[in-house]
C-alpha positions in Angstrom: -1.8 25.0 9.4 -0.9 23.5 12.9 0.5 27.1 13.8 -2.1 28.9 12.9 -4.3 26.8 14.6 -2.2 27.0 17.8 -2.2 30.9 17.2 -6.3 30.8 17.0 -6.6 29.0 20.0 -4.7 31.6 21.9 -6.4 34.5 20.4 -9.5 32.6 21.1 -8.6 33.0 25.3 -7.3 35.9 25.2 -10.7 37.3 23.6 -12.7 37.1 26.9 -11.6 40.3 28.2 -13.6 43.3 27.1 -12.4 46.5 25.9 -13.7 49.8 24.8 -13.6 50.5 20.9 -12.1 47.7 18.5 -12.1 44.2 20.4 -9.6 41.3 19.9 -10.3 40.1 16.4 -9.2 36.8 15.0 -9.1 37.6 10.9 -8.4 33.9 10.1 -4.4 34.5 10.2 -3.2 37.1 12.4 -4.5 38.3 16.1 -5.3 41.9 16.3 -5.3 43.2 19.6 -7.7 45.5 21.3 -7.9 49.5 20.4 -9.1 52.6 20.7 -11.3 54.6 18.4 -8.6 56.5 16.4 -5.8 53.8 17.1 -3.6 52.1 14.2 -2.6 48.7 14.9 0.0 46.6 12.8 1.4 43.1 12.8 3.7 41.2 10.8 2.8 38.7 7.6 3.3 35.4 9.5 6.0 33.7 9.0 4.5 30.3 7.5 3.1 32.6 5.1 6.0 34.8 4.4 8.2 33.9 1.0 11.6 33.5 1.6 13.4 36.3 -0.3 10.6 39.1 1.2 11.8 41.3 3.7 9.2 41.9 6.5 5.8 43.3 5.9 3.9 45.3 8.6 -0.1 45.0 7.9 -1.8 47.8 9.2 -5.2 48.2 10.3 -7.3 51.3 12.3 -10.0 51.1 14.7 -13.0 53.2 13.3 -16.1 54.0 14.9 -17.5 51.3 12.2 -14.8 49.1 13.9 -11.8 47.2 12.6 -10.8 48.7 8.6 -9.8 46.8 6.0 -5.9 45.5 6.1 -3.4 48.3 4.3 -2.6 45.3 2.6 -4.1 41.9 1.6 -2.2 38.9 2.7 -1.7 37.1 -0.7 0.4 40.8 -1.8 2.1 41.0 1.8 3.2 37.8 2.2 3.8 36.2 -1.5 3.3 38.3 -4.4 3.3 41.7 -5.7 0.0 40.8 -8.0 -2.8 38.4 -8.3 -0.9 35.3 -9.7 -1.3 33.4 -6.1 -5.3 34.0 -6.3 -5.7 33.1 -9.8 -3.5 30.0 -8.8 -6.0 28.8 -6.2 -9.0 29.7 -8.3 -7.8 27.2 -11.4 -6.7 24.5 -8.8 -10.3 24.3 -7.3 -11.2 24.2 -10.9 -9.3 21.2 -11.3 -10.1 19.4 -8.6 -14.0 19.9 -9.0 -13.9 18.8 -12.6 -11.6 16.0 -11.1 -14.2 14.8 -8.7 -17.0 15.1 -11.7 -14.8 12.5 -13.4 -14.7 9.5 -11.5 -17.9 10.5 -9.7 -19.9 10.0 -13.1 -17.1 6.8 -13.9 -17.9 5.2 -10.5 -21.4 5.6 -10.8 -22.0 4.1 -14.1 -19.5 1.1 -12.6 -22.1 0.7 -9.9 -24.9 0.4 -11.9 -23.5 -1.7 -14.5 -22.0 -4.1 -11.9 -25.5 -4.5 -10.0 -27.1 -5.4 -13.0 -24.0 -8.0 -14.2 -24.5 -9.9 -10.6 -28.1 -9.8 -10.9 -28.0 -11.4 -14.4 -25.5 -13.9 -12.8 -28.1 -14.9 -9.8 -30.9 -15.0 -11.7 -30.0 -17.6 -14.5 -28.6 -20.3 -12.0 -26.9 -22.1 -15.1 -24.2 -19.8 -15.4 -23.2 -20.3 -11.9 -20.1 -22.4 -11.8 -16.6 -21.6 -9.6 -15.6 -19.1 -12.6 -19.0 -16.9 -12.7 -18.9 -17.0 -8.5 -14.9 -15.5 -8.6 -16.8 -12.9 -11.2 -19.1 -11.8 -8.7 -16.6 -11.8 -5.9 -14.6 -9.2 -8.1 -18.0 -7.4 -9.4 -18.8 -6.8 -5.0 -15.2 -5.5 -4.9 -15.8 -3.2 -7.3 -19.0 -1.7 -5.9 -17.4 -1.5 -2.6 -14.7 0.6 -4.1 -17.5 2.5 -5.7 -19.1 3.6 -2.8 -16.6 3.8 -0.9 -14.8 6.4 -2.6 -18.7 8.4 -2.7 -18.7 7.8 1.4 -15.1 9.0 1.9 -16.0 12.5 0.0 -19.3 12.9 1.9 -17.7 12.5 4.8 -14.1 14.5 4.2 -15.8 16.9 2.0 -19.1 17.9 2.7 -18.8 20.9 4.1 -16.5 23.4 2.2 -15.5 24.9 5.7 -13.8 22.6 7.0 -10.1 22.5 7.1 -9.1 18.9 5.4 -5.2 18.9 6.3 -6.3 19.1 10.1 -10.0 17.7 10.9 -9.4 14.4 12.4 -12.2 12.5 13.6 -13.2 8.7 14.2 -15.9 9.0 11.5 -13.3 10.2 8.8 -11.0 7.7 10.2 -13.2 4.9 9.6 -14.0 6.1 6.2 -10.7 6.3 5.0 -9.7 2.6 6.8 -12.9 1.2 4.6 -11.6 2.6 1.8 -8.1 1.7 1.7 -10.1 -2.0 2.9 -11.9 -2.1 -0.2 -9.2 -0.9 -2.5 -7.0 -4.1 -0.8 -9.5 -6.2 -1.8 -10.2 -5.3 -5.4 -6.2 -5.7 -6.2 -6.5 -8.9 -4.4 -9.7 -10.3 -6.4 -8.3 -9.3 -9.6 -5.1 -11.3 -8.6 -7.6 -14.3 -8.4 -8.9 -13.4 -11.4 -5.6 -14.1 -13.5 -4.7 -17.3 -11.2 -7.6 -19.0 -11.4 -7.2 -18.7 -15.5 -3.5 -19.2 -14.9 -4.5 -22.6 -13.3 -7.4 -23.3 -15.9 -4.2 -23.5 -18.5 -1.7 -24.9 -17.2 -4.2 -27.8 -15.1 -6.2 -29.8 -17.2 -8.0 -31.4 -13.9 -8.5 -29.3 -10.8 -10.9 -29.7 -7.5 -12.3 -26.2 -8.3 -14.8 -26.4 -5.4 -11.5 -26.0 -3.0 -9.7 -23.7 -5.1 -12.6 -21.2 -4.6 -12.1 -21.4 -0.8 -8.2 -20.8 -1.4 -9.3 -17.8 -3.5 -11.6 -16.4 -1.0 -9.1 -16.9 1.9 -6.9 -14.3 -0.9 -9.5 -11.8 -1.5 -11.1 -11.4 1.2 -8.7 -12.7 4.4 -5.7 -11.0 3.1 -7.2 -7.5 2.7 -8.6 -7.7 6.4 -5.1 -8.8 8.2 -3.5 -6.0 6.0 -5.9 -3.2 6.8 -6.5 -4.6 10.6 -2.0 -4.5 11.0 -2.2 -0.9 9.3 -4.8 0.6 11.5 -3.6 -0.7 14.7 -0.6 0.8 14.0 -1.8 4.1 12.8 -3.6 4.2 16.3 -0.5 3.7 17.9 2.2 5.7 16.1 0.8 7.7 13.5 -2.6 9.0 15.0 -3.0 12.3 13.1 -5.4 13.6 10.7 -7.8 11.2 8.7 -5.6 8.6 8.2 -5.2 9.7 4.5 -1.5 10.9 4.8 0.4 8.9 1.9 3.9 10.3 3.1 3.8 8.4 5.8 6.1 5.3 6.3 2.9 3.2 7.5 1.1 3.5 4.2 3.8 0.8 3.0 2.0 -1.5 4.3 -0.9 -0.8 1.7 0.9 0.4 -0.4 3.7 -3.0 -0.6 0.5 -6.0 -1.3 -0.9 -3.5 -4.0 2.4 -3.3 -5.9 3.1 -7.0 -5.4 -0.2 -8.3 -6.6 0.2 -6.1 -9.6 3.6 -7.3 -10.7 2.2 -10.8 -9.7 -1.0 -10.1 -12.8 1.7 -8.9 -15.0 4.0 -12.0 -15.1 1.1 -14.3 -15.1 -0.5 -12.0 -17.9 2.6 -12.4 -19.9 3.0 -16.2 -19.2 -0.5 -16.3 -20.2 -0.1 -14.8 -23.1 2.7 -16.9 -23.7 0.8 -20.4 -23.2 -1.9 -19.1 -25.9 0.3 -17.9 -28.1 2.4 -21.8 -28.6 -0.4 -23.4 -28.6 -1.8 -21.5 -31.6 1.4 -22.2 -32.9 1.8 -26.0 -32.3 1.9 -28.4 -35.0 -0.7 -30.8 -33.8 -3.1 -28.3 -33.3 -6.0 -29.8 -35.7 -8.2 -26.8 -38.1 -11.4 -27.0 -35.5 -8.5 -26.0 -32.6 -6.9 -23.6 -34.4 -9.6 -20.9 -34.8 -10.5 -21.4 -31.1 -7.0 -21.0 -29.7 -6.8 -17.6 -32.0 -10.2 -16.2 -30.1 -8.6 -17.1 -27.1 -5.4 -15.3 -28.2 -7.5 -12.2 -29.0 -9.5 -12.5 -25.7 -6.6 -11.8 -23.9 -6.9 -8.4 -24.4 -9.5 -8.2 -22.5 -7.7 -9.4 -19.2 -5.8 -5.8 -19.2 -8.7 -4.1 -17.6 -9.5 -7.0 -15.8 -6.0 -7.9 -14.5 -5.9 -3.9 -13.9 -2.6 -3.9 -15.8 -2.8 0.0 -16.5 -1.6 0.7 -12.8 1.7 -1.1 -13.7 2.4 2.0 -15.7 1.3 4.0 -13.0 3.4 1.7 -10.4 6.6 2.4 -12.4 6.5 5.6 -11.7 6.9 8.1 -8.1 3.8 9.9 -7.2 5.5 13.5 -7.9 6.1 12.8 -11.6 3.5 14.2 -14.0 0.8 14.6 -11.0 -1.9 16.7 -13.4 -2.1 14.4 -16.5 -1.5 11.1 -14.0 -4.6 11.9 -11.8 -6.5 12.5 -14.7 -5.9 9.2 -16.2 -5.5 7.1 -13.2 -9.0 8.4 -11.6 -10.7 8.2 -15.2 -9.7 4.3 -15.9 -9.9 3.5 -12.5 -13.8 4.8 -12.3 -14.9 3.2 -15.0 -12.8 -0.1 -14.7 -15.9 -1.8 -13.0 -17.9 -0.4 -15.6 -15.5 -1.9 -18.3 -14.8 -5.4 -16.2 -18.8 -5.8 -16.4 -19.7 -4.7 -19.9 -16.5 -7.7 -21.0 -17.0 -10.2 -18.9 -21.3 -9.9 -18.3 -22.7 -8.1 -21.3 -20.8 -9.1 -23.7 -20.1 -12.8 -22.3 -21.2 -15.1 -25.3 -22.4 -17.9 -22.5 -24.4 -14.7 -21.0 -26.1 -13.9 -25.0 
C-alpha cells in the first residue's frame, strides 16, 4: 500500500503538464501516461500485486476520442487469478466483517444500557453502598468506557468507506485507538480487583476496607494510566506509523504483558477461591444452618467466570493466527455482552438489590 501510494504521488506531479488527446490518468494502481487519439498504451501488473508463479502481464489500454478504454484486462485476472475467485473472496470477507461489527455493536450496546441502569440502581438506594457495591461501580464505568470506546474508535477509523485504514494516520485516530487500548487496561485491571477483594473477604476475617478501596483504585485506575502513558510515549518515539493499532508490533507488549498477567492472576485466585469454598463445605464443624450457605456460595462461584473474564484465558492460551474466523466471533460476542452479563449477575439479579 506504501508503494502504491509513493507511485500516486508521483503520478500526481507528473499530471500538471497538458497534453493533447488522453491525459496522464491515475486508475488507482498503475500510471498511464499521456497519448494520442489512436495510440495503445500498456504497462505491467505491479509487482506488489503480481502472484509469484505468473509470468508478466502487459495491460493494455487505447486512447479513444471518448478518452482512455477500458483495460484489455482487469487487474484481479492479470495479476492473481485466471477467474473470479479473488472477487468473490473480498465480497464474503466484507460480509464477514459487517456482520462482525453488527455483533458486538448490538452486544456493547445492550452492555451500556444495562450498566447505566445497574449504577443508577446502586446511587439511588444509598444502603447498598458499602466498599463492595463502590468496587462494582468502578468495574460497571470500566465497562461502559470500553463500550463506547470501541463505538468512538469505529466512527473515527471507519466512517468513511474511502479511506484507506492500513495507511491513514492521524492524531484524531491516534487518540482514539490510545483511549481504547486505556480503557481495555482498565477493565482487566478492575476485574482483577474484583477477584482480590473477594480473595481477601475469604481468607481475612477483619480488614480496614476503607483503605483497601484506595489500594484498589491506585490498581484500576493508576496502573492502566502509567501503562498506556509508557506505551504512547514510546509509539511517538519509535513506532510512529499508522493509527497506532498495529498488534505486530514489539511495543504492543507492553499492553499486551499486564492483560495476560492480570488474567492468569483471576485464574489462580479463581481456583484458590474455589478451593477455600469448596473445604469449607466440606469441613466437619460446619453446623446444618452453615452448610446450605457455604453450598450457595459454592454455586455462586460460577458466576465469577464472567466477572473474573476467565473466558479470555482460553483465548490467552492460544496465538492470534490459530482459528482467527470462529475466535473473533466468539471473543467479540462474549466480550460485548460481558458488561451486559456482569450487570444482569451482580445488579439485577443481586438478592440485596430484590
Amino acid at each position: 500500500v506504501l508503494l502504491l501510494l509513493e507511485r500516486e504521488n508521483k503520478c500526481k506531479l507528473k499530471m500538471k503538464t497538458t497534453a493533447v488527446g488522453c491525459a496522464m490518468e491515475w486508475d488507482g494502481v498503475s500510471c498511464w501516461p499521456a497519448a494520442s487519439v489512436g495510440e495503445s498504451t500498456s504497462v505491467h501488473c505491479p509487482l506488489p500485486l503480481l502472484k509469484p508463479d505468473n509470468p508478466p502481464v502487459l495491460i493494455t489500454r487505447n486512447c479513444t476520442m471518448q478518452g482512455w478504454s477500458k483495460p484489455s484486462l482487469p487487474y484481479y485476472i492479470a495479476c492473481y487469478y485466471e477467474d473470479y475467485v479473488e472477487e468473490e473472496a473480498t465480497g464474503n470477507e466484507q460480509s464477514y466483517f459487517d456482520t462482525l461489527m453488527l455483533i458486538y455493536s448490538v452486544g456493547y450496546g445492550a452492555s451500556l444500557a444495562a450498566l447505566f441502569i445497574a449504577i443508577l440502581v446502586f446511587c439511588c438506594f444509598r444502603k447498598l453502598l458499602c466498599t463492595r457495591t463502590y468496587i462494582h461501580i468502578n468495574l460497571f464505568s470500566t465497562f461502559i468506557l470500553r463500550s463506547l470506546a470501541v463505538f468512538i474508535k469505529d466512527a473515527v477509523l471507519f466512517a468513511d468507506k474511502n479511506v484507506d485504514h492500513c495507511t491513514v494516520s492521524t492524531p484524531k485516530c491516534k487518540a482514539a485507538v490510545t483511549f481504547f487500548q486505556y480503557c481495555v487496561l482498565a477493565n482487566f485491571f478492575w476485574l482483577l480487583v474484583e477477584s482480590l477483594y473477594l480473595q481477601t473477604l475469604l481468607v481475612f476475617t477483619f480488614t480496614h476496607k476503607r483503605t483497601l478501596f484506595w489500594v484498589y483504585a491506585v490498581i484500576g485506575w493508576g496502573t492502566p494510566s502509567v501503562t498506556i502513558v509508557i506505551w504512547a510515549l514510546l509509539k511517538n518515539q519509535f513506532d510512529n506509523e499508522g493509527c497506532w493499532d498495529n498488534l505486530d508490533s514489539g511495543l504492543w507488549w507492553i499492553i499486551k504483558t499486564p492483560i495476560l498477567l492480570s488474567i492468569f492472576i483471576n485464574f489462580v485466585i479463581f481456583m484458590n477461591i474455589s478451593r477455600i469454598i469448596v473445604q469449607k463445605t466440606k469441613a466437619p464443624h460446619v453446623n446444618q444452618s452453615e452448610g446450605p450457605s457455604y453450598k450457595r456460595l459454592l454455586r455462586s462461584t460460577l458466576l465469577l467466570v464472567p466477572l473474573f473474564g476467565l473466558h479470555y484465558v482460553v483465548f490467552a492460551l492460544f496465538p492470534d493466527s490459530v482459528g482467527t474466523g470462529p475466535r473473533l466471533y466468539l471473543e467479540l460476542l462474549l466480550g460485548s455482552f460481558q458488561g451486559f452479563i456482569v450487570a444482569l449477575l451482580y445488579c439485577f439479579l443481586n438478592g440485596e438489590v430484590s
